[in-house]
C-alpha positions as CSV (number, residue, x, y, z in Angstrom):
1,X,91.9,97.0,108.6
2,X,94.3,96.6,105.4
3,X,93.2,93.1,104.0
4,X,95.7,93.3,101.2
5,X,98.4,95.4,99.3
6,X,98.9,95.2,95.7
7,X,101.7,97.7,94.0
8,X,105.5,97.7,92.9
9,X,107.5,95.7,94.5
10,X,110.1,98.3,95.8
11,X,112.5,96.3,97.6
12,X,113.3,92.9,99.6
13,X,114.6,92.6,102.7
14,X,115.6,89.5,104.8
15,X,112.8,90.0,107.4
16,X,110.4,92.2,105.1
17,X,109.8,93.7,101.7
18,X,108.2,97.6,100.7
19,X,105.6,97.7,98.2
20,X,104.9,101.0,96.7
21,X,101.8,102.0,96.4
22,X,100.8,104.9,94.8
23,X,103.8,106.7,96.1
24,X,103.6,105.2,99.7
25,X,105.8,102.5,100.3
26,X,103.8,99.6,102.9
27,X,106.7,97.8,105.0
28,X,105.2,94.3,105.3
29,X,106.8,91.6,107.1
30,X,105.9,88.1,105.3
31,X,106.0,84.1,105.5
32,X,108.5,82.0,103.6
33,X,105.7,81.2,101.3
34,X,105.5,85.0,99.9
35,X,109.2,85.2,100.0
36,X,109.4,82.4,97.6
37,X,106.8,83.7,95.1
38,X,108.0,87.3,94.9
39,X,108.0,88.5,91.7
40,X,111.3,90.5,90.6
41,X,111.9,94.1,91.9
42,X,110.0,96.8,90.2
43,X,107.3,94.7,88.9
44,X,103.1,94.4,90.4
45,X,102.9,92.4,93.2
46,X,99.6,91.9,95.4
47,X,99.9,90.5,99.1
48,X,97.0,89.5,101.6
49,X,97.9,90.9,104.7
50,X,96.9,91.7,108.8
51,X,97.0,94.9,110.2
52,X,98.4,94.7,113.8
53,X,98.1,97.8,116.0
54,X,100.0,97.4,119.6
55,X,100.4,100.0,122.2
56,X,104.0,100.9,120.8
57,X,104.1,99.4,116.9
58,X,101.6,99.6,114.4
59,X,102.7,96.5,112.1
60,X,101.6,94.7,108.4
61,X,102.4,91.0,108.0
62,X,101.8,89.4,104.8
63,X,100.3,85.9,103.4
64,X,100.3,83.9,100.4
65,X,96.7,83.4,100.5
66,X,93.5,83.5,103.0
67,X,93.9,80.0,104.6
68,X,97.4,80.8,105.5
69,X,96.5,84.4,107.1
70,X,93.6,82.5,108.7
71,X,96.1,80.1,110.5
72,X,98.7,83.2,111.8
73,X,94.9,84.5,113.3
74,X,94.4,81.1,115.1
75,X,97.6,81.0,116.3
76,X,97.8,84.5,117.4
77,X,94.5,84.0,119.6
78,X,96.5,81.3,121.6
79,X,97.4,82.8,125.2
80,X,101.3,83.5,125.3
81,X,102.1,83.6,121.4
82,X,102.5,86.6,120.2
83,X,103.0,87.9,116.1
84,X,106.7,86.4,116.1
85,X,106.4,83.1,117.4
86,X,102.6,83.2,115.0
87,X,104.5,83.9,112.5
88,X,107.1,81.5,113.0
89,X,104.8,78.4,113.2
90,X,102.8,79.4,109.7
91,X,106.4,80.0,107.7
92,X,107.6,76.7,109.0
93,X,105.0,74.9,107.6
94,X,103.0,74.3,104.3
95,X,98.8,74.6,105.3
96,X,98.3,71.0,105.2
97,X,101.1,70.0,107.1
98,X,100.3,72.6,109.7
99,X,96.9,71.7,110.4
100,X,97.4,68.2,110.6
101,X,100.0,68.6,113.2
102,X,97.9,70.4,115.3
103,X,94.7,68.4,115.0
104,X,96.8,65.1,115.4
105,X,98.9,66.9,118.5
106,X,102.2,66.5,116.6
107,X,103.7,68.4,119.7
108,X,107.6,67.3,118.2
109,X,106.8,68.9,114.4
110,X,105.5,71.8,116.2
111,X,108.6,72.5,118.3
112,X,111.0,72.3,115.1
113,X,109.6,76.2,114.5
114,X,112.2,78.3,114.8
115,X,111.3,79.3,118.7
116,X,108.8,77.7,119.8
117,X,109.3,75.3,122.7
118,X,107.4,72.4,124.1
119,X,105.1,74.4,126.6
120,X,104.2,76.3,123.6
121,X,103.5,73.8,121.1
122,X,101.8,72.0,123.8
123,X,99.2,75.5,124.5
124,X,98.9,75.4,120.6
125,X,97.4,72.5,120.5
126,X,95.2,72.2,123.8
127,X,93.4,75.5,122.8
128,X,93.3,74.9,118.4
129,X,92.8,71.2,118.3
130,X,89.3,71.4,118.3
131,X,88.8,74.5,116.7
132,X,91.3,73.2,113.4
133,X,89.5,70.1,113.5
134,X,86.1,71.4,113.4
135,X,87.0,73.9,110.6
136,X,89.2,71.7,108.0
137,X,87.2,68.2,108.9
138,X,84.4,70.2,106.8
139,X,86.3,69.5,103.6
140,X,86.9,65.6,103.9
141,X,87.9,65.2,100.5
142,X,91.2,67.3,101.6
143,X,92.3,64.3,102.6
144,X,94.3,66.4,105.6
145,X,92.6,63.6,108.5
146,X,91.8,60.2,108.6
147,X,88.0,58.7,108.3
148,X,87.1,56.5,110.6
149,X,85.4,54.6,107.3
150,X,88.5,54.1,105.5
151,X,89.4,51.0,105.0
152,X,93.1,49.5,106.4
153,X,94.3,48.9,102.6
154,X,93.6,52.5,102.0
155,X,95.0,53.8,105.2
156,X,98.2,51.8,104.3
157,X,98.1,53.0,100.9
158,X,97.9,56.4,101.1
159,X,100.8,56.1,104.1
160,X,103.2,54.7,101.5
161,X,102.4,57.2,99.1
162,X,103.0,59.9,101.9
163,X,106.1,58.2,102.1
164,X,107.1,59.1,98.6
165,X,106.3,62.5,99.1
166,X,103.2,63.1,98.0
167,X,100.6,64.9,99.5
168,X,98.1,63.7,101.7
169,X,95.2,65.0,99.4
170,X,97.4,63.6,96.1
171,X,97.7,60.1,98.1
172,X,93.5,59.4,99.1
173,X,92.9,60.6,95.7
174,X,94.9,58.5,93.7
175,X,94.2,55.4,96.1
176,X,90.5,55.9,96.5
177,X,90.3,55.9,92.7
178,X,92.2,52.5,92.5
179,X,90.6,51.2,95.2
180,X,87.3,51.7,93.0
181,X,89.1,50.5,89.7
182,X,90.0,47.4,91.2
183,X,88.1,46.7,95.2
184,X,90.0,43.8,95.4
185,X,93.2,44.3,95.1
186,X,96.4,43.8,97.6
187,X,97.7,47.0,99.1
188,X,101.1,46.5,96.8
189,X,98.3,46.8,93.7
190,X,96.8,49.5,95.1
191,X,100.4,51.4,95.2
192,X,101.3,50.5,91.9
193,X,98.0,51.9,90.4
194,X,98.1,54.8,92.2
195,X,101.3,56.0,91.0
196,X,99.9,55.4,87.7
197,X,97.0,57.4,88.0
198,X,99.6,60.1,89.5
199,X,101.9,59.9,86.9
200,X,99.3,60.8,84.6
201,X,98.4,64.0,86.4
């Protein structure tokens, strides 16, 4: 098992990149989130990564951090997707994005990976939902699902501010804190303080 690669970045490719190491050069074949954060050729570069072996192709594919690697894993252990279309789902996606899609069945997100049809997205999420849930729903300040406790101002707040672009975790925290600066407050108020507290970040 080769859990990561750090060396010179060697060279960039449109489906891979070559880091030497040592004088050995690793092929790795990566998501769109290591493609965007490779440093320039020639300089240190370290990459988590999975070691596939398969009857006829021994192959390294490479991650921008644990959670992301984590997700190709889930996705490779659903029956009929393979380390393409795996790969495919977790590039097309940012982490949070990606596991709320599949815990809220977002079958038509899914499907706008390059592809992966509707049978697929559909398998994705009858045989992840539960596991995604029951692994990310750990963390509820991540703000990734909805509480059943929260209240409708906050639900409606932290859809606007979704709206806006930001994050769902950036959205409950801002709106949860004005919420608790002011209880009372219309959901307009709530908005309007929450950008404040986020434009102070």
């Amino acid at each position: 098992m080769i859990g990561f690669v750090e060396g010179m970045l060697e060279n960039v490719d449109p489906d891979k990149i070559t880091v030497n190491v040592s004088g050995i050069g690793f092929e790795i074949f990566p998501t769109s989130s290591v493609f965007r954060n490779l440093p320039p050729k020639g300089q240190k570069v370290k990459i988590t990564t999975y070691f596939l072996v398969k009857e006829d192709a021994m192959q390294l594919f490479g991650f921008s951090s644990k959670e992301e690697k984590s997700l190709f894993l889930h996705l490779l252990s659903v029956s009929g997707i393979g380390p393409k279309g795996a790969m495919s789902i977790v590039s097309s996606f940012d982490i949070e994005t990606l596991v709320t899609a599949i815990a809220k069945a977002d079958i038509d997100l899914l499907t706008s990976a390059q592809g992966i049809g509707k049978k697929t997205a559909q398998r994705v999420v009858v045989e992840l939902k539960e596991k995604i849930a029951k692994a990310y729903m750990l963390d509820a300040s991540s703000g990734v699902f909805d509480s059943t406790d929260d209240t409708p101002i906050l639900k409606d707040a932290v859809s606007a501010l979704m709206a806006l672009g930001y994050s769902a975790k950036e959205a409950r925290k801002a709106a949860s804190k004005a919420i608790s600066q002011t209880p009372n407050e219309s959901v307009e108020n709530v908005i309007k303080s929450s950008l404040k507290n986020l434009s102070q970040v």
